[in-house]
C-alpha positions as CSV (number, residue, x, y, z in Angstrom):
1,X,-96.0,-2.6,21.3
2,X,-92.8,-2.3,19.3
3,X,-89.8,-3.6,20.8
4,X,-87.9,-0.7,21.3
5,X,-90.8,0.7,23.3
6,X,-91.1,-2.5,26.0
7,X,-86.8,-1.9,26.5
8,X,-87.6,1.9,27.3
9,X,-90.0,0.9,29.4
10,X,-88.3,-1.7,31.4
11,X,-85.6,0.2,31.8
12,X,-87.1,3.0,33.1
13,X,-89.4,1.4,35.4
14,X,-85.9,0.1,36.6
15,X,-84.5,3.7,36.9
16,X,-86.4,3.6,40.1
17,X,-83.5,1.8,41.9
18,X,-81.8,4.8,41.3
19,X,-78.3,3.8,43.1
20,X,-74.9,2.9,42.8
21,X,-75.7,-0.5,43.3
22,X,-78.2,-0.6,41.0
23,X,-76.3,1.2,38.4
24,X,-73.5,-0.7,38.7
25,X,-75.4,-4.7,38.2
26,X,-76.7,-3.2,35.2
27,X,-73.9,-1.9,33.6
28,X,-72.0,-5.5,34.9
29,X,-75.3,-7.5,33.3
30,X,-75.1,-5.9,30.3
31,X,-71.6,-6.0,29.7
32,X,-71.7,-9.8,30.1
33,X,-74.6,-10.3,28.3
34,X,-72.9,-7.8,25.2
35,X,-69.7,-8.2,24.0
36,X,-70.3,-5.2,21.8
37,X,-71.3,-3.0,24.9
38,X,-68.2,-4.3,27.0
39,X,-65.5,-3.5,24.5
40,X,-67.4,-0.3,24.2
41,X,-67.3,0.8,27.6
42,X,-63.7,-0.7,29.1
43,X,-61.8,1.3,25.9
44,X,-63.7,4.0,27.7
45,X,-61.7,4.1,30.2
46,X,-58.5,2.4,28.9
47,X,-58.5,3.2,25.5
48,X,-54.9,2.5,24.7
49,X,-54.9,-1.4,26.3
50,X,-57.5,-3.3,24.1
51,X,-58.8,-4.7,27.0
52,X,-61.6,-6.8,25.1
53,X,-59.3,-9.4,23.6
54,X,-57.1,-9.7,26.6
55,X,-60.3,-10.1,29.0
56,X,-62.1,-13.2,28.4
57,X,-63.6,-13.1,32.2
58,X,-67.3,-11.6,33.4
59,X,-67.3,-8.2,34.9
60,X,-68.2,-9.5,38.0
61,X,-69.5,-7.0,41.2
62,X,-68.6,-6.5,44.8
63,X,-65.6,-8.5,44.9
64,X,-63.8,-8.1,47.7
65,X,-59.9,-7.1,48.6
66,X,-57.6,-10.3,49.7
67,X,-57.7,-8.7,53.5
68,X,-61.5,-7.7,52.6
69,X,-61.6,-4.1,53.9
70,X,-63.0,-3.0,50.9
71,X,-65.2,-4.2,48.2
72,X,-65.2,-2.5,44.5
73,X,-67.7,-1.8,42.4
74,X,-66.7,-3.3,38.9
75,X,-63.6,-6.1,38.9
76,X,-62.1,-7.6,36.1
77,X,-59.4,-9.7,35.6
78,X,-57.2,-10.1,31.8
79,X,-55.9,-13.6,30.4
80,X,-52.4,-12.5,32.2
81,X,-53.5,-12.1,35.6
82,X,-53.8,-8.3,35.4
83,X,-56.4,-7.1,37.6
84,X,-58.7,-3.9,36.6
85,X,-60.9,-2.5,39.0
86,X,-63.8,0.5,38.3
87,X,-65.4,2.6,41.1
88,X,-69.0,4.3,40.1
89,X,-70.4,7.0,42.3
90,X,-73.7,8.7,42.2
91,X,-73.4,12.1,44.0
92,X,-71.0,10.3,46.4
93,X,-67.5,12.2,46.7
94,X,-65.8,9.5,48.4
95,X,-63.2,8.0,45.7
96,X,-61.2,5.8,47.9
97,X,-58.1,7.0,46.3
98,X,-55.7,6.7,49.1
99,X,-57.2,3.1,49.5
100,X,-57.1,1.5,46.5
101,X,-54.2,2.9,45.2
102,X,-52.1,1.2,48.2
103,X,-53.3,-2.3,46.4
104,X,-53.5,-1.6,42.7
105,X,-52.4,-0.3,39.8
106,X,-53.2,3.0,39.5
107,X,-53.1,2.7,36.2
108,X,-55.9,-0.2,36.2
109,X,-58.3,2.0,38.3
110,X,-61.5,3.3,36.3
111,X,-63.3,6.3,38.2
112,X,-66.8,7.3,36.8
113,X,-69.6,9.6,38.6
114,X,-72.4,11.8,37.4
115,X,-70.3,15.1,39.1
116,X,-67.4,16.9,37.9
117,X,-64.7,15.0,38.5
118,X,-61.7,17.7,37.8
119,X,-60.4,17.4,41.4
120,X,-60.2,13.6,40.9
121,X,-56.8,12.3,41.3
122,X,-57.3,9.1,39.6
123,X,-56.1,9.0,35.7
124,X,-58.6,7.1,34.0
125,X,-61.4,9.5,35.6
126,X,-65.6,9.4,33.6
127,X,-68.6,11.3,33.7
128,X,-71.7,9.1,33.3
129,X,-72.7,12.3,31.3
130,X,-69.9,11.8,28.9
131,X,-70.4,7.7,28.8
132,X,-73.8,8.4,27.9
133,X,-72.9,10.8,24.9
134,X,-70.6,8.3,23.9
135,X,-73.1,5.5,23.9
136,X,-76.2,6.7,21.7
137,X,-73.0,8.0,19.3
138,X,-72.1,4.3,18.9
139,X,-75.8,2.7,17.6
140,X,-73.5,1.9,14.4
141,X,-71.2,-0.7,16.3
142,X,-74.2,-2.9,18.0
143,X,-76.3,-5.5,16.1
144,X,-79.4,-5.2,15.3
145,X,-80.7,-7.4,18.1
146,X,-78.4,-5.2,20.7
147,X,-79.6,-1.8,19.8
148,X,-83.1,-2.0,21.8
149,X,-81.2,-3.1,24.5
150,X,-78.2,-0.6,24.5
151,X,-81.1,2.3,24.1
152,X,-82.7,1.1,26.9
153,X,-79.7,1.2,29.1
154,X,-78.5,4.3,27.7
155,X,-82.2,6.1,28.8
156,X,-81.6,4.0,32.4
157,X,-78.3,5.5,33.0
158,X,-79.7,9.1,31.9
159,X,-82.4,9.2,34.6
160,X,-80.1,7.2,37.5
161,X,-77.8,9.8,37.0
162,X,-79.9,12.5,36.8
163,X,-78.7,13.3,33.0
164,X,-80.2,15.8,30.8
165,X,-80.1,17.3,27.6
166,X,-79.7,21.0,27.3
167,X,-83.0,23.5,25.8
168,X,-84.7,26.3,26.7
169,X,-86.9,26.8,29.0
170,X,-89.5,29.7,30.5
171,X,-90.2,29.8,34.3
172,X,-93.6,31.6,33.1
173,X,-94.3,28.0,32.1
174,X,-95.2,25.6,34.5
175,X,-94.1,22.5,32.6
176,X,-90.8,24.3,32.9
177,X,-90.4,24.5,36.4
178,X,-89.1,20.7,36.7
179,X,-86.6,21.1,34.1
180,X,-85.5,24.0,35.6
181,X,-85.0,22.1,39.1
182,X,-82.8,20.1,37.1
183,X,-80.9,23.1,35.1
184,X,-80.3,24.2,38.7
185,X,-78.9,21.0,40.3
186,X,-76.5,21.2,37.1
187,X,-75.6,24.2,37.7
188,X,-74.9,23.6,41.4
189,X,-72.4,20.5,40.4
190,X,-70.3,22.1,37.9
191,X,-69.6,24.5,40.8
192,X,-68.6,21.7,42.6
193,X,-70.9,21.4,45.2
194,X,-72.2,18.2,47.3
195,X,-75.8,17.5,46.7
196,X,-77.2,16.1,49.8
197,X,-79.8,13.5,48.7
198,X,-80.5,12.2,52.3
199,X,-81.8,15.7,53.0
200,X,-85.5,16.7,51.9
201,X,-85.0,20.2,50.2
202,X,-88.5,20.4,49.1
203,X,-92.0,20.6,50.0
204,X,-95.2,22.1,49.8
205,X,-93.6,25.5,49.2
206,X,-90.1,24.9,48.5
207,X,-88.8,23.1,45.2
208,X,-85.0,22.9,45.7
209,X,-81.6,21.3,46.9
210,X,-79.8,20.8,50.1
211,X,-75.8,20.6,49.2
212,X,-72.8,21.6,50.9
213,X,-69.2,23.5,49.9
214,X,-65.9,23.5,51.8
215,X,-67.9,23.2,55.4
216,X,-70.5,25.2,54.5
217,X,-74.4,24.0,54.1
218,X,-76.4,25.4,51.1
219,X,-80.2,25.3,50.2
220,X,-81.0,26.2,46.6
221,X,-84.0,26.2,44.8
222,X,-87.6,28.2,44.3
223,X,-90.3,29.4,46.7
224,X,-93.7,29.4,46.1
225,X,-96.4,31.3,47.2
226,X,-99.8,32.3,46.5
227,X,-99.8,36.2,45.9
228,X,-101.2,37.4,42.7
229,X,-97.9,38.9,41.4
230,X,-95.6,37.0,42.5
231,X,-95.9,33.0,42.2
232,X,-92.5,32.1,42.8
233,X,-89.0,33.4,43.6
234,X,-85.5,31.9,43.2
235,X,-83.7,31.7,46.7
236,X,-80.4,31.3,48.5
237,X,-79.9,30.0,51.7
238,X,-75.9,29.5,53.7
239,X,-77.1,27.6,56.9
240,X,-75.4,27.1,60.3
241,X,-73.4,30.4,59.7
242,X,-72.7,32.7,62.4
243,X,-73.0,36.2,61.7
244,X,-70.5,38.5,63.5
245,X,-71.8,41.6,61.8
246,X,-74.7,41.3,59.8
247,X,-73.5,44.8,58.1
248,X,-71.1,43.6,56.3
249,X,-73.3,42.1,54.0
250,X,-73.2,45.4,51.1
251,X,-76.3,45.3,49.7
252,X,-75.5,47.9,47.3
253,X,-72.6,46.1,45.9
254,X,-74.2,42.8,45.1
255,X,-75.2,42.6,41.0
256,X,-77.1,39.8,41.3
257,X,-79.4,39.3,44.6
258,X,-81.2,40.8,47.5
259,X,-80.7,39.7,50.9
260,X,-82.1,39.1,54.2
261,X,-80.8,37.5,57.6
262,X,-81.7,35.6,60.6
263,X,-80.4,34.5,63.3
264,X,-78.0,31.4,61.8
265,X,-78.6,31.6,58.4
266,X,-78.1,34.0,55.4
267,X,-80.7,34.5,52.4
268,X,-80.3,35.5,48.9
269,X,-83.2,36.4,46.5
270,X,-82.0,36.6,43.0
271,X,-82.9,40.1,41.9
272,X,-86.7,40.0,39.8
273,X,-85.0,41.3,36.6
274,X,-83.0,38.2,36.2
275,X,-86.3,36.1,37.3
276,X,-87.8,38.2,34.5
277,X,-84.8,36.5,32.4
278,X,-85.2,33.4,33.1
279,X,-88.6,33.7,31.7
280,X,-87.8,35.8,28.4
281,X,-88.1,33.7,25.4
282,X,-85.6,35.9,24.3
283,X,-82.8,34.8,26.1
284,X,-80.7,31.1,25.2
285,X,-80.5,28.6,27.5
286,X,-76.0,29.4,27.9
287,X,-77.7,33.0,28.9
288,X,-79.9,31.9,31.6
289,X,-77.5,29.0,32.9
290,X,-75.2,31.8,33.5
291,X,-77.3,33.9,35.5
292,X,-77.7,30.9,37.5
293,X,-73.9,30.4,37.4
294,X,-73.3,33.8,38.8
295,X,-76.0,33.8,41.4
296,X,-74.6,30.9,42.9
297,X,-70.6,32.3,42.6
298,X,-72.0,35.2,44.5
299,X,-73.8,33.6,46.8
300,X,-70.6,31.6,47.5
301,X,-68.4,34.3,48.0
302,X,-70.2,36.3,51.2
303,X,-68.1,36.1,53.7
């Protein structure tokens, strides 16, 4: 087996722990163990301090504050004292802004999570989706004896993180359906929406997400069913939501979905012609993401 091969397969038999935790001793382990990989990944997020020659230290993990309320992620400290903290989150929305501003240096706090992080108040703010883009584009600056490695964490970050790389795909196929599970799940974070991953949004007929927006609970995702023309549908459900008047729900206005009721919850279908989409080989992948996009937005908006 080539080398290459037993680091992509370590690492992805690690991608299993899929947490913050897990993330973060990695990304700590392989910082220490690469000098190549650490320079790399603190000038992404402070690009204008050349933090390598100024920190000589580990990155060490969960150290705690001097009152020890709170515990960060990623610490490092530079030959001068200055102290340099990075908080990694994994679907978590909880930045601790308000709390670790009070004791640092806002300027010395790195954010990065694998969500849209525009409403992030912190300056030095990361996707892992952009670190991980970054990564594979720097091969050139590792040694030969790093790049296995640096692969193999790069491939460990993409499936912790739920990372993917954008192409087509057919719903008529059903080698597409999981990558369209995913397309979907993208979809629903760039609209800002909490995936709730403590929440089982699938089974035996359901493939799909719980998630939640300003108060709201969401399920998105695809039924199945056994009837001979139609195997699967693409669903919308608002959850926990009183309806006052169930007729003000305009059917006739909606572009984009059907819609049904019950007695504390709304449903959406999306409308079969834009299933039929989905499935058209001669549609691109932007096309389809933004039928998604739009079914979603006006899902969003019934009031």
């Amino acid at each position: 087996m080539e080398s290459n091969n037993i680091y992509n397969d370590f690492f992805l038999s690690l991608s299993r722990l899929g947490n913050e935790n897990a993330l973060s001793d990695i990304i700590a382990a392989t910082c220490n163990s690469s000098w190549n990989f650490k320079a790399l990944f603190l000038n992404f997020f402070f690009p204008n301090e050349n933090l390598i020659s100024k920190c000589t230290s580990d990155i060490e993990r969960e150290v705690s504050s001097e009152d020890g309320s709170m515990r960060f992620d990623l610490y490092f400290t530079t030959n001068d004292k200055q102290e340099y903290i990075i908080e990694n989150k994994i679907y978590d929305p909880h930045d601790h802004y308000d709390e670790y501003t009070k004791i640092y240096n806002k300027n010395h706090i790195g954010f990065i999570a694998n969500y849209n992080v525009s409403k992030i108040k912190y300056s030095h703010k990361k996707t892992w989706n952009d670190f991980y883009s970054y990564l594979i584009k720097q091969e050139d600056k590792f040694e030969e004896n790093e790049k296995d490695l640096i692969n193999g964490v790069a491939k460990y970050i993409k499936e912790v993180c739920g990372l993917m790389e954008d192409r087509n795909f057919y719903l008529s196929s059903t080698q597409d359906l999981g990558y369209f599970v995913k397309v979907l799940k993208k979809v629903l974070i760039k609209n800002d929406f909490e995936i709730n991953n403590k929440a089982k949004g699938s089974n035996e007929n359901r493939i799909g997400f719980w998630c939640i927006k300003e108060n709201r609970s969401y399920w998105y995702g695809i039924y199945l069913t056994d009837e001979e023309n139609d195997g699967f549908s693409i669903w919308a459900g608002i959850y926990n939501y009183k309806i006052i008047n169930k007729t003000t729900i305009k059917q006739n206005c909606a572009e984009y979905h059907e819609n049904d009721t019950s007695e504390n919850c709304k449903w959406f279908k999306l409308k079969q012609t834009y299933v039929n989409d989905l499935s058209s080989q001669n549609f691109s992948y932007e096309k389809k993401f933004e039928i998604l996009k739009k079914f979603i937005v006006e899902v969003e908006e019934v009031k």
